[in-house]
C-alpha positions in Angstrom: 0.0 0.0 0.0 1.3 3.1 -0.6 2.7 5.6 2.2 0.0 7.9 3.4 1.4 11.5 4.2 0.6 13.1 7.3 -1.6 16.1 7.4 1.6 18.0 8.2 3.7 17.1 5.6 2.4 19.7 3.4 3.5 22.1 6.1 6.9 20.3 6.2 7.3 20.6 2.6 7.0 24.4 2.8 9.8 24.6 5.3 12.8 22.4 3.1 11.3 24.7 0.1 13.2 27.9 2.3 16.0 26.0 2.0 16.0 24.6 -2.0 15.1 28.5 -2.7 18.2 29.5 -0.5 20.3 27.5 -2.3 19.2 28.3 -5.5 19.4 32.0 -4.8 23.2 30.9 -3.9 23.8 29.3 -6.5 22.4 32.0 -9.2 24.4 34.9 -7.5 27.7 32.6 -8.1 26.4 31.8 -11.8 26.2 35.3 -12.4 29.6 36.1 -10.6 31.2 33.4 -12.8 29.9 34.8 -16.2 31.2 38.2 -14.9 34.9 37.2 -14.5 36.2 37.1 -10.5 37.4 40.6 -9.6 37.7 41.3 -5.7 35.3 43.6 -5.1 32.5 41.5 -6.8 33.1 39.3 -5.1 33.2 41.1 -1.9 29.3 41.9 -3.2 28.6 38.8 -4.2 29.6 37.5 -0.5 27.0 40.2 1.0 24.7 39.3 -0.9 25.2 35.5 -0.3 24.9 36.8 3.8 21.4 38.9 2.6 20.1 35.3 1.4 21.4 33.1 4.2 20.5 35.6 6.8 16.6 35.9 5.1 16.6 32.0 5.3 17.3 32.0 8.8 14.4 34.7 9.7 12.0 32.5 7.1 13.2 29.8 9.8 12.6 31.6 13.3 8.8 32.6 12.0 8.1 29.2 10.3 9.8 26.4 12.5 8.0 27.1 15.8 5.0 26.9 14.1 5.4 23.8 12.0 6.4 21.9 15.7 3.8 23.4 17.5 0.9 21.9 14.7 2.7 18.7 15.3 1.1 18.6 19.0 -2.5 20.1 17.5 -2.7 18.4 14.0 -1.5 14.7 14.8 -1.7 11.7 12.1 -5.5 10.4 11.9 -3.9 7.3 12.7 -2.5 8.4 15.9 -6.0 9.7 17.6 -7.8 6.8 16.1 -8.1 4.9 19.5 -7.7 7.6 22.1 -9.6 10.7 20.7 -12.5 11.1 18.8 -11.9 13.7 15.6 -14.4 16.2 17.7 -11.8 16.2 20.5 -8.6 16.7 18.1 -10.2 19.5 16.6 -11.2 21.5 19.7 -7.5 20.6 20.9 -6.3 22.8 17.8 -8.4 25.8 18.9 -7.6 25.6 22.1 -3.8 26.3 22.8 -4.8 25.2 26.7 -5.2 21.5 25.7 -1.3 21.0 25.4 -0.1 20.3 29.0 3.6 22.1 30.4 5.5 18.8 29.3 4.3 19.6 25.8 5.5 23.1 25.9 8.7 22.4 27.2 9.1 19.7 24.6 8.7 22.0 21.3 10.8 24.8 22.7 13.6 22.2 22.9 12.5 20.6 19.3 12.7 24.1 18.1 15.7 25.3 19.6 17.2 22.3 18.5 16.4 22.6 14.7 16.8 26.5 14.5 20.4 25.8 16.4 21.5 22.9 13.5 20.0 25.5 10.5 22.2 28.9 11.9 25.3 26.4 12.2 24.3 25.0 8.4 24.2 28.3 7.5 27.4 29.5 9.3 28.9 26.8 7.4 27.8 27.4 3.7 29.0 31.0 4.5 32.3 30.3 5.4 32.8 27.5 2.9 31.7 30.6 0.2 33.9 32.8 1.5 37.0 30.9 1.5 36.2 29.6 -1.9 35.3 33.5 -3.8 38.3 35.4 -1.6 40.3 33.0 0.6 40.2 32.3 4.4 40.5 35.6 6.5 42.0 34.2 9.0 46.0 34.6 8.8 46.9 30.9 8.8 48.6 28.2 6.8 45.6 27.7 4.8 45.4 31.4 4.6 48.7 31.7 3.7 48.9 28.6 1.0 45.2 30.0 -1.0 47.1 33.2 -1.3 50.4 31.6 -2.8 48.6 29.6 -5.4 46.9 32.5 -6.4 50.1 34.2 -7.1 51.7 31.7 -8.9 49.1 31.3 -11.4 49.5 34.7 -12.0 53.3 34.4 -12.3 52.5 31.8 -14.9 50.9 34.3 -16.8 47.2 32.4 -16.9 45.8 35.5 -14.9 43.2 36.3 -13.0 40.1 34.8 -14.8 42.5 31.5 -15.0 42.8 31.4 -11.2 39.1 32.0 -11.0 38.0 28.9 -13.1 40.1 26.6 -10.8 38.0 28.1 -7.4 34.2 28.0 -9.4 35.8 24.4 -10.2 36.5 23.4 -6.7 32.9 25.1 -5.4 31.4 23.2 -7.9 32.9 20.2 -6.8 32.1 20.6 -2.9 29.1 22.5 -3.7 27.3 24.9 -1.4 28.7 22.9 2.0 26.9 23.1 5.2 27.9 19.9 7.2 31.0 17.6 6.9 29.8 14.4 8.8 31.9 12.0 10.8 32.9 9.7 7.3 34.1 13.2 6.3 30.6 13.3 3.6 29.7 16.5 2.4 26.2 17.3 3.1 24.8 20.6 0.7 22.6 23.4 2.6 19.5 22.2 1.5 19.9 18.8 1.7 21.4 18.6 5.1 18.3 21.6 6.2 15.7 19.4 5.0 17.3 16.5 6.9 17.1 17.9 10.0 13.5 19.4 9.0 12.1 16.5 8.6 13.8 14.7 11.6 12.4 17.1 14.1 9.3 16.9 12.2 8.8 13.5 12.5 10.2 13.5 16.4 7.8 16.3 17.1 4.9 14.3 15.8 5.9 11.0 17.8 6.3 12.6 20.8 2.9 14.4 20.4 1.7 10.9 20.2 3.0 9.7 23.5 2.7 12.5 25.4 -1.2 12.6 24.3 -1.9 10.3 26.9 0.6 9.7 30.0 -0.7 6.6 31.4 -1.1 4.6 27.8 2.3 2.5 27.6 1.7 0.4 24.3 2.0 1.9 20.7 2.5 0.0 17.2 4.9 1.3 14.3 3.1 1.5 11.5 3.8 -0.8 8.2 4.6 0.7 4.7 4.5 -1.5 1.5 8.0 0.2 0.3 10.4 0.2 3.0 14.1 0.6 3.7 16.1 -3.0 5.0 16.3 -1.1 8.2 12.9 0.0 9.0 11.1 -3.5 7.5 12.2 -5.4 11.0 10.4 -2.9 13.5 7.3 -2.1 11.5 4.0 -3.2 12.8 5.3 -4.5 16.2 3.6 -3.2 19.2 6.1 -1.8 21.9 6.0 -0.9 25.4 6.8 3.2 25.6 8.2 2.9 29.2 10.2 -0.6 28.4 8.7 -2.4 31.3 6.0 -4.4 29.9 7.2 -7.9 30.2 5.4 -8.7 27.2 6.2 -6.1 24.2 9.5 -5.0 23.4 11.0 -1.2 24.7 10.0 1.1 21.8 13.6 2.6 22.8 15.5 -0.7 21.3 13.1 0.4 18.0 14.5 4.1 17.7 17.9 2.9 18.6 19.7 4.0 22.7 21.9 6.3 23.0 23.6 4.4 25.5 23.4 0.6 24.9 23.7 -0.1 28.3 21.4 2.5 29.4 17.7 2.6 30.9 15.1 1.4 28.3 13.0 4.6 28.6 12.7 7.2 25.7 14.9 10.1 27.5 18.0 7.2 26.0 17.1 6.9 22.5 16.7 9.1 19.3 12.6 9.5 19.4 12.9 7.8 15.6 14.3 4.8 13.4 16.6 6.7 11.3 16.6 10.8 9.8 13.8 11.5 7.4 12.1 7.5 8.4 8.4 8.2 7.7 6.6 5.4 9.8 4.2 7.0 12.8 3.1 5.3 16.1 -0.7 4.3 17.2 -1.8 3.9 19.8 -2.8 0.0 20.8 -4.6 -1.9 23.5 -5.8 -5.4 23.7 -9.2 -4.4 24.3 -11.9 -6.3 22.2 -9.1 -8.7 20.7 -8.9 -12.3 21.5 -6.4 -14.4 23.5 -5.0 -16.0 20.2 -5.2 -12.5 18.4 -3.3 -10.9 21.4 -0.9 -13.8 21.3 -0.2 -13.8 18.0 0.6 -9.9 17.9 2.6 -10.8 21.2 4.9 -13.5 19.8 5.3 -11.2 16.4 6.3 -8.4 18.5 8.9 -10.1 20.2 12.5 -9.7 19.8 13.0 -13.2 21.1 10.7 -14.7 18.9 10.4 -13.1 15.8 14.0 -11.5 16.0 14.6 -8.1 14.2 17.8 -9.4 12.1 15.9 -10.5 9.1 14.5 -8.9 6.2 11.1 -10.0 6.1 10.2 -7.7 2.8 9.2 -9.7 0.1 11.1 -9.6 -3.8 8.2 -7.2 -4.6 8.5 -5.1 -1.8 12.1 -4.1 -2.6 11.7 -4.2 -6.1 8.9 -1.1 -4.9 11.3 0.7 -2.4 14.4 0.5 -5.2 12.6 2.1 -7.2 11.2 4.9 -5.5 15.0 5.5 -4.2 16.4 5.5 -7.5 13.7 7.9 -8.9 14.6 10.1 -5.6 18.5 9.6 -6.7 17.6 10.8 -10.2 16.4 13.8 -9.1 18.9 14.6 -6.6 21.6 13.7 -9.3 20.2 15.8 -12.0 19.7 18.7 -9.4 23.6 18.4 -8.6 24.2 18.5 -12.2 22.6 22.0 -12.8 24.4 22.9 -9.9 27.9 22.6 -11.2 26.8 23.7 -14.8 25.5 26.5 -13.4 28.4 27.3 -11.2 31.1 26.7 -14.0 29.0 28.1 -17.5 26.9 31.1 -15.4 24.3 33.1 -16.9 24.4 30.5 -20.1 22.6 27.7 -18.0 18.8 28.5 -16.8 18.4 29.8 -13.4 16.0 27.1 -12.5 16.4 23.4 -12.4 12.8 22.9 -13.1 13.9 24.8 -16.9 17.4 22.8 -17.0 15.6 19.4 -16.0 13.0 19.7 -18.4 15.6 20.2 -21.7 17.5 16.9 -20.3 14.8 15.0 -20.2 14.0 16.2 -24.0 17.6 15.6 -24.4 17.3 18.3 -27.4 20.0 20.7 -28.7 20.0 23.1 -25.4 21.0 20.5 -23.0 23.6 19.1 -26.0 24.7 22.8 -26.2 25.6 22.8 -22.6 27.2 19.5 -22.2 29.3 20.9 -25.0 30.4 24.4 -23.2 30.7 22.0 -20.1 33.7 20.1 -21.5 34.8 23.3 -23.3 35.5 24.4 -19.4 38.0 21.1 -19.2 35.2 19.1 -17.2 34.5 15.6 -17.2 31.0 14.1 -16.9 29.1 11.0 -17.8 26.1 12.2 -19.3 25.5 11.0 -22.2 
């Protein structure tokens, strides 16, 4: 079946489009600095400029993020108020800001402080990466010192100042518009690494609006998607304990993964989700109105003992179904990094906006050809064909 979006996804979708339209704005001001030649002071300007965007990003952020949490707690997944709240009550819980109890609160300041916090450091970093790629690093060290040096020598050489710019365009079109280096030393670009971290705290936001709807309920079931990733097909449609002392249901902890392996089983030691970006939501469940061989069965399939978590249990079809949605999502995110460079090396002679640029490469027709063609011209390699 296919995956149902939540009500809020919409919103969420609003939020990573701040931060595709940052990045684009980036990218345009650099494609229009490259088809000007690099002189310092433009690209001094161009750097303010860069700042302007980031910095409106950021403000987008601080007036948008609170609210996207804060529906989380009002606007929960149908699925999620299906056993303990008629839709009558989930409605009058939206107009009435009062319903949320003080744990609540506490909880989306922290979601949002979070987010905002990872989204000014993103930024901080795309700034600086810019920065030291358009005019060098600022600060006076070795790396400093060495960015300077080449500069000079390629001038010595007598390939001058466009030359020199080429070879930096080249290298920020290789590391593109960087705003997190993870630990495997992985490049993650503004937008991609911002909608990340979007949609994580989405996603945590909406969980936790789930079990903190009800204190005293202690048993919730992951939901089960027909196209799946290998690491969320194990956990889905178990029933866990939230607390991790029913003796019966697994810790919905060992499901989002502990901090601390050998830590308490509670949720205050694990990640509130399976993985960044997972899109499967909790239910409530209780055994009322079920038989003892229903409840059993749903016991045995739940446990870890019994039905251990090691195993794929997705059938040919089912991956077949998830491969394919991933490698449509990689086309896209290829094709978008591909406009990217050809828009940082070739400038003004390459759209402004993917959507333009995707549409000619799908045609394949004598545009896109054109542009492969000045592409190479530049001394770059690629594999389109």
């Amino acid at each position: 079946m296919p995956i149902q979006k939540s009500p809020n996804e919409k919103e969420l979708e609003k939020l990573i489009a701040i931060f595709l339209r940052a990045e684009t704005a980036i990218i345009n001001e650099i494609g229009r600095l490259r088809s000007q030649g690099l002189v310092d002071y433009h690209a001094v300007a161009a750097l303010n400029r860069i700042q302007a965007i980031l910095k409106q990003m950021e403000t987008d952020c601080w007036e948008y993020v609170p609210k996207m949490v804060e529906q989380q707690f009002y606007v929960r997944v149908p699925e999620a108020r299906k056993i303990l709240e008629p839709v009558e009550k989930h409605v009058r819980g939206y107009e009435n800001a009062e319903a949320l109890t003080a744990t609540q609160y506490s909880i989306m300041d922290r979601l949002v402080t979070n987010l905002m916090g990872e989204i000014v450091e993103a930024s901080g970093t795309a700034q600086n990466t810019l920065q030291n790629g358009l005019i060098g690093r600022t600060q006076g060290d070795i790396f400093r010192r060495v960015s300077l040096g080449t500069l000079a020598q390629t001038q010595a050489m007598g390939k001058g100042a466009q030359k020199a710019a080429n070879d930096i365009f080249q290298a920020l079109a290789r590391e593109g518009v960087t705003a997190f280096v993870d630990k495997s030393g992985r490049r993650w670009s503004l937008h991609t690494y911002c909608s990340m971290v979007a949609r994580t705290t989405s996603r945590q936001a909406e969980v936790l609006a789930t079990l903190t709807a009800d204190e005293e309920h202690d048993l919730y079931k992951i939901s089960s998607h027909g196209t799946t990733c290998k690491i969320c097909a194990p956990l889905e449609g178990r029933v866990y304990s939230k607390s991790g002392k029913d003796p019966n249901f697994p810790p919905l902890s060992s499901a989002f993964g502990k901090i601390d392996p050998t830590g308490p089983n509670d949720l205050t030691n694990s990640y509130l989700n399976i993985h960044p970006s997972c899109l499967h939501v909790l239910t409530p469940w209780t055994p009322a109105g079920r038989s003892e061989e229903e409840i059993q069965k749903i016991k045995d399939f739940s446990s870890f003992k019994k039905n251990p978590p090691t195993m794929d249990p997705r059938t040919q079809k089912q991956i077949d179904a998830y491969r394919k949605k991933e490698t449509a999502r990689a086309d896209w995110l290829r094709d978008y990094r591909q406009w990217e460079t050809y828009r940082m090396t070739l400038g003004n002679q390459v759209p402004k906006t993917f959507e333009t640029f995707r549409k000619h490469k799908r045609l394949r027709d004598d545009k896109y050809k054109k542009w492969m063609q000045l592409y190479r011209k530049e001394g770059r390699d690629t594999d389109e064909k």
